[in-house]
N, C-alpha and C positions, 0 to 999 in steps of 0.2 A: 603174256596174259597174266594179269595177278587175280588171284583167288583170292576170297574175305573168308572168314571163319564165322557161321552163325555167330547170332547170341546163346543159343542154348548150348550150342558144343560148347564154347566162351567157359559158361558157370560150369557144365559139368567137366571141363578139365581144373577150374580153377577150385571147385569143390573135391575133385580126388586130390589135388595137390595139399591143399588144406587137412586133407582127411589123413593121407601119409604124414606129415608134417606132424601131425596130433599124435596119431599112433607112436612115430618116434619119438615124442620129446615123453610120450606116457612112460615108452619103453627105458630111457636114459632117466626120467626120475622114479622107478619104480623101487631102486636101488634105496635111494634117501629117503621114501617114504616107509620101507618097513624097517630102516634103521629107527626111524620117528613113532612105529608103533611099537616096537622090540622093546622101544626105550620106557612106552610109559603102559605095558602091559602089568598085570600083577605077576609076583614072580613065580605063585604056584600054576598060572596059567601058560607060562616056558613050557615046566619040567610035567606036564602033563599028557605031553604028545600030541596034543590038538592044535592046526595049525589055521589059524582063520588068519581072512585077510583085517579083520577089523578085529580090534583088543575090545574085549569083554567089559573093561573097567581101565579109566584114565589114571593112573599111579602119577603126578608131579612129582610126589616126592622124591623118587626114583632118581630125580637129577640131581638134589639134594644129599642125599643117602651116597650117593658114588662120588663126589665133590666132600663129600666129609672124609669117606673113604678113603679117599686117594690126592696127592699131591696136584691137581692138576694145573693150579695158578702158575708151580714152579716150573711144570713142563711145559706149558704154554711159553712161560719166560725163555725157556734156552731153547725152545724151539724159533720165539722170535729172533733173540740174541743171533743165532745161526742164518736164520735165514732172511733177515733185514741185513745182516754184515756180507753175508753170499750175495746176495742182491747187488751192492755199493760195487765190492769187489767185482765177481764176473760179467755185470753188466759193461763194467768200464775197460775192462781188457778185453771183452769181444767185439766192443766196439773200435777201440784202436786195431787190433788183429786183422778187423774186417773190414776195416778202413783202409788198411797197406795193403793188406789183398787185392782191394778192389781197384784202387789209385795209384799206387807207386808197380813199377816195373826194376825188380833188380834180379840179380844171376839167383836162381833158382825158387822163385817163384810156384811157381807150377806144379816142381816137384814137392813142396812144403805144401801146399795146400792139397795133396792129394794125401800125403802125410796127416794130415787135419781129418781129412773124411775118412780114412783106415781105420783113425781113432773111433768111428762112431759104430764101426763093426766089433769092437773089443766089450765086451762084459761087463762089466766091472767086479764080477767075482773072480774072472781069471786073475786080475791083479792085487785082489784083495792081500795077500800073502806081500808081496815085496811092498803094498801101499800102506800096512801096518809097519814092518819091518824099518819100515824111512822114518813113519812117523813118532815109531818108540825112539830111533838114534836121533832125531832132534828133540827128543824130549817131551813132544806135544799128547803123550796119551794121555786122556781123560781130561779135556781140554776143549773150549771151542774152537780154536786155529787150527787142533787135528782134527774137526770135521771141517772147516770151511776150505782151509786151504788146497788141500789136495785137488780138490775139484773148482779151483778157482774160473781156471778157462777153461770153457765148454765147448766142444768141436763142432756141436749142432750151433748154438750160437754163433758162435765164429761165424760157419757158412751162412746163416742166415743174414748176419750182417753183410757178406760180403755181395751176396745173391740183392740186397736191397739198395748197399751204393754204389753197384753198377752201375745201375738208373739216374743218378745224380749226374746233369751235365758236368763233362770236365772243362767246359767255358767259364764255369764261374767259378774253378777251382784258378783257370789260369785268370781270368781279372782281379779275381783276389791277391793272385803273386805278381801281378804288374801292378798293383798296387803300394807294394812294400809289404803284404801282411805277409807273416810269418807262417809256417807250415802250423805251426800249436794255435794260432790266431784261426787259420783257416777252418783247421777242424774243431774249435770251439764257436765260432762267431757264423760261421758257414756254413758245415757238414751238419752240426748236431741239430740246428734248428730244422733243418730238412727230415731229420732222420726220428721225429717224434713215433711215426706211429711202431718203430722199428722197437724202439728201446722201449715201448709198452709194451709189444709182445713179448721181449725178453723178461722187463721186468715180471709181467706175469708167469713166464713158464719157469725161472729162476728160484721163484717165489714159493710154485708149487713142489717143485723140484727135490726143494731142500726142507719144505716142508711133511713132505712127505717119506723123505727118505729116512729106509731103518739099515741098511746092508750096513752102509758107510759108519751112523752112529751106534750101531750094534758090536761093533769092531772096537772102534776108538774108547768107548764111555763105558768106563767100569764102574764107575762112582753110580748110584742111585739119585742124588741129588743134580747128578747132569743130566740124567735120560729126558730126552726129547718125549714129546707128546705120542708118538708112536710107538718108543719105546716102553711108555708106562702103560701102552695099551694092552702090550705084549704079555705085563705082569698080571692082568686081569684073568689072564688064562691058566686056571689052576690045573694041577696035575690029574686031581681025580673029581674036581667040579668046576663050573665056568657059569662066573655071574653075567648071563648076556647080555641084562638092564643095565648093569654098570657099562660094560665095554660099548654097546649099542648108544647109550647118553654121552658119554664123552666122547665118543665116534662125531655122534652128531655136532655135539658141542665144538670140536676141533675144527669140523666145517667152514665154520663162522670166518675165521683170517682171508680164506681163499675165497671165500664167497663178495667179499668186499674189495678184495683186489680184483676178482674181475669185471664185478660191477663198474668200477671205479675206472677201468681201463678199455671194456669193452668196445666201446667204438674203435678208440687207438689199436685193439688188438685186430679187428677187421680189416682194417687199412696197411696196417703193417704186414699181414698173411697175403693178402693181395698184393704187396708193393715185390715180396720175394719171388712169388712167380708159384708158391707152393699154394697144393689143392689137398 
């Protein structure tokens, strides 16, 4: 016996789904919108105690005044330096990683890859202490390569890669090698083309990752002229006052890199989250 769903049930489930839907996306931008009004309140309207959801008076200059203030072209620069060269890097090692994972069979497999996902149970403040400690005896403190490198391969990456070429028939890996192509031939001419929407969602979470990150450059960057974009956010918080138009405008203003990579990759990231099998 098949049952039909009115039309009226129809709209009102498709109007509560709508209406959650709304509420959530209110609730996830409500964050970036009082960053946006923080930013262009007057600043005796802050330290006054009164908290509205709407600014009294539109300050622009506000973005102006903290951008004079403060270094931020140069923190943008080493924050992209770090995390466009993170990007090249860890993208392309968790892609081979999670290629042999997923394709090649050799003596201890299984156990190395569960070695991979231990790692994603570790902190990384537990190893903060020996991961400076490495990085002063090669030399790299206060350095871009002592933030990028350390964190080159990513164990979440890694599995993601390897959860996605699973899915990859191994027929076309073997008419590839009944053809004479090489294993490097395979996984460039073969693998990678399949594996688009994969290396978008890396790309994105890589992106954000290193952008975002202060533990790692907070360690390594002694120099003021290195600090990352997060880092110079940090200096905005004085001891016995805190300009929160400055930190709330460059807050916002940092936004901008991530907001465009994921623009820029969204469909790919859809297709790639679906290809792993992760919800």
């Amino acid at each position: 016996m098949v049952t039909t769903t009115s039309p009226a049930r129809q709209r009102f489930e498709t109007g509560g789904l709508w209406l959650l839907l709304t509420a959530g996306a209110a609730v996830m931008f409500f964050p970036i919108y009082w960053m946006f009004a923080t930013a262009i309140r007057p600043r005796d309207e802050i330290f006054s105690g009164a908290v509205n959801l709407l600014p009294t008076g539109w300050v622009w200059g506000n973005f102006t005044a903290a951008l004079s203030r403060m270094p931020f072209l140069d923190w943008t620069w080493n924050s992209l330096i770090i995390a466009i060269a993170a990007v090249v890097i860890t993208v392309s090692l968790n892609l081979l990683c999670g290629y042999a994972f997923a394709k090649f069979r050799f003596a201890g497999r299984d156990i190395l890859f569960i070695g991979v996902l231990s790692a994603l149970m570790i902190p990384i403040q537990v190893i903060i202490v020996p991961l400076f400690l490495v990085v002063a005896d090669l030399g790299l403190l206060n350095s871009y390569w002592g933030v990028i490198l350390p964190r080159a391969a990513e164990a979440f990456g890694i599995f993601m890669v390897r959860q996605f070429m699973v899915s990859i028939p191994d027929e076309l890996l073997e008419a590839a090698r009944l053809d004479g192509a090489s294993e490097l031939t395979i996984f460039l001419k073969v693998v990678l083309p399949l594996s688009k929407p994969i290396i978008a969602v890396l790309i994105i979470f890589t992106f954000m990752w290193r952008w975002n990150d202060f533990v790692l450059p907070l360690v390594i960057l002694t120099d003021q002229e290195m600090y990352t974009v997060q880092l110079g956010l940090n200096l905005l918080k004085g001891q016995y006052n805190t300009e929160w138009t400055d930190i709330m405008a460059i807050a916002l203003l940092s936004l901008a890199p991530m907001l465009v990579i994921f623009v820029f990759f969204q469909r790919q990231l859809i297709q790639g989250i679906a290809g792993t099998g992760l919800k």
